[in-house]
N, C-alpha and C positions, 0 to 999 in steps of 0.2 A: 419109737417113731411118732412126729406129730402127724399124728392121722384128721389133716383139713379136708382132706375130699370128705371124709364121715360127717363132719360138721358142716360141712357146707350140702352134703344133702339132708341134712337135719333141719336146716336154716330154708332150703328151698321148699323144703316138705312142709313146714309150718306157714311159710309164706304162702304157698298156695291155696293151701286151706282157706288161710286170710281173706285172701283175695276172690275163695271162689261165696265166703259167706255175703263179702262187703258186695258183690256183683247182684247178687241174690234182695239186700237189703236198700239198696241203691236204688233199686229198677223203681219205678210208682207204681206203673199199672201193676207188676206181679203181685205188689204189697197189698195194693188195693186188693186185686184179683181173691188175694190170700184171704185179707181181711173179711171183704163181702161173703166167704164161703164157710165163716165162724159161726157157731150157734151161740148166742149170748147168754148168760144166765144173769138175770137183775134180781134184786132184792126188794120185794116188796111187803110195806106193813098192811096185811089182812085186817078182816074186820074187829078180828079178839088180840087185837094188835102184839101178834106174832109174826115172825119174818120166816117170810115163803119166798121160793125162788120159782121163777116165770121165767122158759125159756122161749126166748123170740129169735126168729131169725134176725140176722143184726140189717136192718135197714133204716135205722136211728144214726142220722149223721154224727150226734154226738159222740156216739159209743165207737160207731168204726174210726171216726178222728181218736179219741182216745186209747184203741187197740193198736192203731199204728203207734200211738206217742209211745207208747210201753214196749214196741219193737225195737225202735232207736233208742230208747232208756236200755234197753236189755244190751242192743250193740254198744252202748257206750262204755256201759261195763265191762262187757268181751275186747273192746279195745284198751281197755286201763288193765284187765290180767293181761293180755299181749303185749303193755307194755313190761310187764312181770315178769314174763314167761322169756322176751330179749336180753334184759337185765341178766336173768339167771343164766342163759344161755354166753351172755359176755364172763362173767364168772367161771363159770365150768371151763371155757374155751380157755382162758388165762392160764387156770389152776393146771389144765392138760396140759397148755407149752411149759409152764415153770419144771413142772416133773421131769418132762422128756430133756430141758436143760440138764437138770440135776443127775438126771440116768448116765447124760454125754459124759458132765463135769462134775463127778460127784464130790470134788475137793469144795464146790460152791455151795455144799450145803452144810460148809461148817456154824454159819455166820447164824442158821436157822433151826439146827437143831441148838436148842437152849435148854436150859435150865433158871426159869424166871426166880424162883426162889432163891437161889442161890446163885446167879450169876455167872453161869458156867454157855460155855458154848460149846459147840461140838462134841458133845457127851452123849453117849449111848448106854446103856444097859449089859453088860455083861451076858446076862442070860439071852440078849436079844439075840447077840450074835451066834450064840454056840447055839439055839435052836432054830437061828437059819438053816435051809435046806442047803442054799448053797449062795455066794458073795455075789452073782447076780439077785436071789431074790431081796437078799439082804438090802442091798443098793436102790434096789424099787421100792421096798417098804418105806425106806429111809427118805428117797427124793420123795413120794406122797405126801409124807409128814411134813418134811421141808416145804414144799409146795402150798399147804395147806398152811402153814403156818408163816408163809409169806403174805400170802393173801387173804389175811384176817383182820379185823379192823378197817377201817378207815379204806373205800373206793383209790382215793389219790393215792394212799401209801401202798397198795397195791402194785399201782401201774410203775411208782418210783420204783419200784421192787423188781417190777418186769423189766425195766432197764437197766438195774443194777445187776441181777443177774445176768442178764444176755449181754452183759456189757455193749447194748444196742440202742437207739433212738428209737422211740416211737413217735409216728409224726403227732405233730402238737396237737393239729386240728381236729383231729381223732381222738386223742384224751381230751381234749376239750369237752366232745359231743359224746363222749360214754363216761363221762364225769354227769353229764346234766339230766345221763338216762337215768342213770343209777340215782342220782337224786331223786327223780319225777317217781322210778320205784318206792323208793324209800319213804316218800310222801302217800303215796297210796297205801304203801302197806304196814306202813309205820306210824304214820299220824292221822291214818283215813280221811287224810286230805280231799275236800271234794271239786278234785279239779278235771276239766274239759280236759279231751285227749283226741285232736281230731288223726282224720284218717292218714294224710302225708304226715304226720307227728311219725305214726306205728310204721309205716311206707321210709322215711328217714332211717327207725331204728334198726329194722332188718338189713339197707344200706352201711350202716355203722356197722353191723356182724361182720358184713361181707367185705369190706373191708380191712377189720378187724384181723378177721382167717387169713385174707391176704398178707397184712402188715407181718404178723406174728410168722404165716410160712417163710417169707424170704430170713424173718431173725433167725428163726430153727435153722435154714440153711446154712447163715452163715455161722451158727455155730456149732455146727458139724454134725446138727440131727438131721437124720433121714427125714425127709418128708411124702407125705403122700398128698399132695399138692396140684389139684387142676389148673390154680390159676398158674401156678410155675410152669404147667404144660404148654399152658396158653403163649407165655413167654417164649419159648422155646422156639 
């Protein structure tokens, strides 16, 4: 079963979170509020010029401007892993539908279990099967593997993957815009690229999930997995 209602409150649970920090960090006067109620500790060179810390109430414009600057520096970075944490979350959600394909159609994952060395497709292990419990769990081991081994490498070869399997379209405009997440990912976490990530950017990608979970429930449906699917509710 692709289980999208699980993901999609995973997707709203994380979004909410989102949403209730950015409300929090947004606000001025709370910031301020917050700020004005820090106790500062500065660094001062004494007289035998060693460094001693002086705590003052922060009522130094500088310093409370500067405690705010380091609150949006800290959001900025909570927004660049959120965009991390979307990414990963488009990954997982892919790798779930490919499986549950391969569970329906298990003839479709001859193309993916391989053998790179040798050139073999659809080859399995001998001892895997006879230590199967039984040709259901066999069939799940086996689609995970498949699954996983579809969607390794390369974002686009992926998604080519998700179609090729489901023998289904995904709309374009959606691979488009989880193509450029997965990149923005991958610059973050890959080249610790120091790039802005504003707040409709992270607002966008959760959009792209929800979507996503949509696009992918109606494929499962029509290729004959179960789904557990609210927006197909919705439909109904």
């Amino acid at each position: 079963m692709f289980n999208a209602g699980k993901w999609v409150a995973e997707v709203v649970s994380s979004l909410g979170s989102y949403n209730a920090l950015q409300i929090f960090i947004t606000h001025k006067e709370t910031i301020e509020f917050h700020v004005n109620k820090l106790t500062i500790k500065r660094l001062v060179v004494s007289e035998d010029n060693s460094m001693d810390e002086i705590e003052n109430i922060n009522s130094d414009t500088m310093l409370r401007n500067n405690q705010i600057n380091l609150i949006h520096e800290a959001n900025q970075i909570y927004q660049k892993q959120t965009i991390v944490l979307i990414a990963s979350y488009t990954e997982a959600i892919i790798l779930d539908f490919l499986q549950c394909v391969f569970v329906t159609h298990p003839v479709r994952t001859y193309d993916y279990l391989n053998d790179d060395e040798k050139g073999l497709k659809g080859k399995i292990d001998l001892r895997e099967i006879l230590e199967a419990d039984t040709k259901d769990s066999l069939i799940n081991s086996l689609s995970f593997r498949a699954a996983s081994i579809a969607t390794r490498g390369k974002f686009k070869t992926a998604l080519n993957n998700v179609e090729k399997i489901s023998k289904q379209k995904l709309d374009t405009e959606l691979s488009s815009k989880l193509s450029s997440l997965v990149e923005r990912r991958n610059r973050i976490v890959h080249e610790l690229a120091d790039v802005d990530v504003t707040n409709q950017e992270v607002l966008d990608g959760f959009d792209c999930l929800s979507d996503l979970i949509s696009n992918l429930g109606v494929m499962a449906q029509d290729n004959g997995v179960h789904v557990n699917n609210p927006y197909l509710w919705e439909q109904e």
